[in-house]
Every structure is written in C-alpha cells, then in structure tokens.
C-alpha positions in Angstrom: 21.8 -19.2 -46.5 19.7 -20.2 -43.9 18.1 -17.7 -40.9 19.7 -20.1 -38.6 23.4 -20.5 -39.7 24.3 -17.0 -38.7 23.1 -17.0 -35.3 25.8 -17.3 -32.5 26.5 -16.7 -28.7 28.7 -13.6 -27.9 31.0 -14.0 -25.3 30.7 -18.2 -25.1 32.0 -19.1 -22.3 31.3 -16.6 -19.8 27.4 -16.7 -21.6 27.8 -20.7 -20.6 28.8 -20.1 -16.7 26.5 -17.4 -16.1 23.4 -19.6 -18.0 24.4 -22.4 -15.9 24.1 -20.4 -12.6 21.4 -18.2 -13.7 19.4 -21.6 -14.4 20.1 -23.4 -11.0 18.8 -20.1 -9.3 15.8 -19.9 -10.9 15.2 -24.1 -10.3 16.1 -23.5 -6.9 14.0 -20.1 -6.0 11.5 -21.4 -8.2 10.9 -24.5 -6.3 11.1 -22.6 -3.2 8.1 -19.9 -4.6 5.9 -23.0 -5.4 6.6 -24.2 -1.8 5.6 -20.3 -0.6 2.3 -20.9 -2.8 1.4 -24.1 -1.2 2.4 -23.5 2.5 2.2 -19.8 3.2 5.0 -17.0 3.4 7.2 -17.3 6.3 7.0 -14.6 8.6 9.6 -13.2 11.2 8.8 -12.8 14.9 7.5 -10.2 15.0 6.4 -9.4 11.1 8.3 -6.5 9.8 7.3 -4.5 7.2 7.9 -7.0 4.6 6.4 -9.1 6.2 3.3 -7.3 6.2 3.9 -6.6 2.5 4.1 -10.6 1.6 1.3 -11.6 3.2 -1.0 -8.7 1.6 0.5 -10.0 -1.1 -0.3 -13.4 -0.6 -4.1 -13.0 0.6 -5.1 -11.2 -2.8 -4.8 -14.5 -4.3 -0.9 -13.7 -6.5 -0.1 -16.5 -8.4 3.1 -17.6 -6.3 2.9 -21.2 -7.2 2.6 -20.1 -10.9 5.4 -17.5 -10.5 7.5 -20.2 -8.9 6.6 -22.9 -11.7 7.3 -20.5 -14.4 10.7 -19.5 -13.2 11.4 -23.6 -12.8 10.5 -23.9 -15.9 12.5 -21.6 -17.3 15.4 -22.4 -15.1 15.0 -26.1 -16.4 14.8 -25.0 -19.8 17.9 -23.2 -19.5 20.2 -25.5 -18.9 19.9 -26.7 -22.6 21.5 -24.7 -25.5 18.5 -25.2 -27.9 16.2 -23.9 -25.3 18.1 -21.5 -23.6 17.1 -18.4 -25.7 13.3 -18.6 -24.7 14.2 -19.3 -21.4 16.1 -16.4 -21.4 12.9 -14.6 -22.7 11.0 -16.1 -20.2 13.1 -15.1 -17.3 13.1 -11.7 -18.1 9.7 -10.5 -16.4 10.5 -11.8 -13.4 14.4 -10.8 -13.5 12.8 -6.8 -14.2 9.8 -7.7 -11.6 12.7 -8.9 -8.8 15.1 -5.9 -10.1 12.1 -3.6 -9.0 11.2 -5.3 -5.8 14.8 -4.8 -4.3 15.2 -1.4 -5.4 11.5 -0.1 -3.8 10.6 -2.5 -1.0 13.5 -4.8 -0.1 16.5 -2.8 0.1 18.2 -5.6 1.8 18.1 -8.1 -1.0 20.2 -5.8 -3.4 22.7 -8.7 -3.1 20.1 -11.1 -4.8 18.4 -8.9 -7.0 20.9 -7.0 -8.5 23.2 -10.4 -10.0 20.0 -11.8 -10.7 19.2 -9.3 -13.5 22.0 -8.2 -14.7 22.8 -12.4 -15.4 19.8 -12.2 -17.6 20.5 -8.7 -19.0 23.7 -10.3 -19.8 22.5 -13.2 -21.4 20.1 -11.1 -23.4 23.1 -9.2 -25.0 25.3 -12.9 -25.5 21.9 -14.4 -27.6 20.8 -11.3 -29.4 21.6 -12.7 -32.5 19.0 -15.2 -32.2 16.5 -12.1 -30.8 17.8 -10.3 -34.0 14.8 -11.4 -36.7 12.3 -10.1 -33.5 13.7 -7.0 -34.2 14.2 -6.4 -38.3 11.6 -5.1 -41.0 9.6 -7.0 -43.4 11.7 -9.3 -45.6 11.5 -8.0 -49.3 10.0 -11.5 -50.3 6.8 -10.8 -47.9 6.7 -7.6 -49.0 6.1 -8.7 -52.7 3.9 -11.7 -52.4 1.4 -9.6 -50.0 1.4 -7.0 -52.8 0.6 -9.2 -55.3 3.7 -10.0 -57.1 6.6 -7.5 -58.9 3.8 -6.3 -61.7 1.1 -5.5 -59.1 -0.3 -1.7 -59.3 
C-alpha cells in the first residue's frame, strides 16, 4: 500500500473553513506587506512607539516585499487541497514570527495575531498525517540496501 493512500485531513470540514479563511488573510495581508515594501510604512500623527519600531525596521533593509510575497504565496497556494500542506508549512514562520510580535511589541493586535496562529496551529494538527513520514525513522528497506543487502557483515 502506497505512502499516499493513508494520509487524510482530521477534522474535514472545520480544517476546510479555517484553510479557506486562513488563505484569504494571508493573500490579503500579504498583498498589503508588499505594498508596505514598495511605498513605505504608514505612520500615525504623531509616530508612536510602533511607529518608531516599523520604520527602524524598515530602514535596515527587512525584506517586507518578500515577507509579503511569501505569505501571498502561500495564501494562494492554500486555497488548493494538493498544495495546501506546504502552504501550511510555509505559513508557519510567519504565523510564530506574527504570534511573537503581538505578544512583545504590539499588545494591541492580540485580536489579529492570536487567530492567526492558532488557524495554522490548527491546520498543522488537521494535515499531520501527511507531516507524519517527516517525522518517522528509517524504513527497513533503506536500512538494508545502504548496508549492503541481508548477508552483509
């Protein structure tokens, strides 16, 4: 039996509903971040304190437009079920880089941050079958032929 064949989705339809919105998040904040890249960071009048912190940011050269690209990317990629486990994969970095953002510097975003990775902490746990192989020991097969065989010394 094939690798393949057992993998499945836990939890199918909520997994489906929360892909669907995690996915048009990250196409729309993603496009957004690319339009941070190009134009600038928007700043309030007068800058406050993260503000200050996104426009440090911003003049050491960090790859927003890249950041935003990937997370479109992987937002685009997630609205399809074949692709949807690497663009879970994908997502994660910035759902655990956003996750640590609202928590140390952005308290007030807690509302954004905190859905946004626990959707892809639950969509980890609803695809972990297909993660599964990432995770298991050497198959016996490999184990043989790199030794040389069942007769090898």
């Amino acid at each position: 039996m094939s690798v393949f064949e057992n993998r499945s989705v836990r939890l199918p339809r909520l997994a489906f509903v929360v892909r669907i919105l995690f996915a048009s998040f990250l196409v729309g904040t993603g496009i957004m971040t690319m339009g941070f890249g190009v134009n600038g960071y928007p700043v309030g009048d007068p800058p406050g304190e993260l503000d200050y912190f996104m426009l440090a940011l911003e003049k050491t050269g960090y790859l927003i437009f890249w950041v935003g690209l990937l997370k479109t990317v992987a937002g685009g990629l997630m609205f399809f079920p074949r692709t949807a486990p690497l663009a879970i994969l994908m997502s994660l970095p910035y759902a655990f880089n956003i996750l640590l953002y609202v928590i140390f510097f952005a308290r007030q975003y807690l509302v954004i941050g905190l859905p946004d990775f626990a959707a892809c902490a639950l969509l980890i746990y609803c695809y972990f079958d297909w993660y599964r192989p990432i995770f298991a020991g050497p198959a016996t097969a490999s184990i043989q032929a790199a030794s040389g065989g069942e007769h090898a010394l």
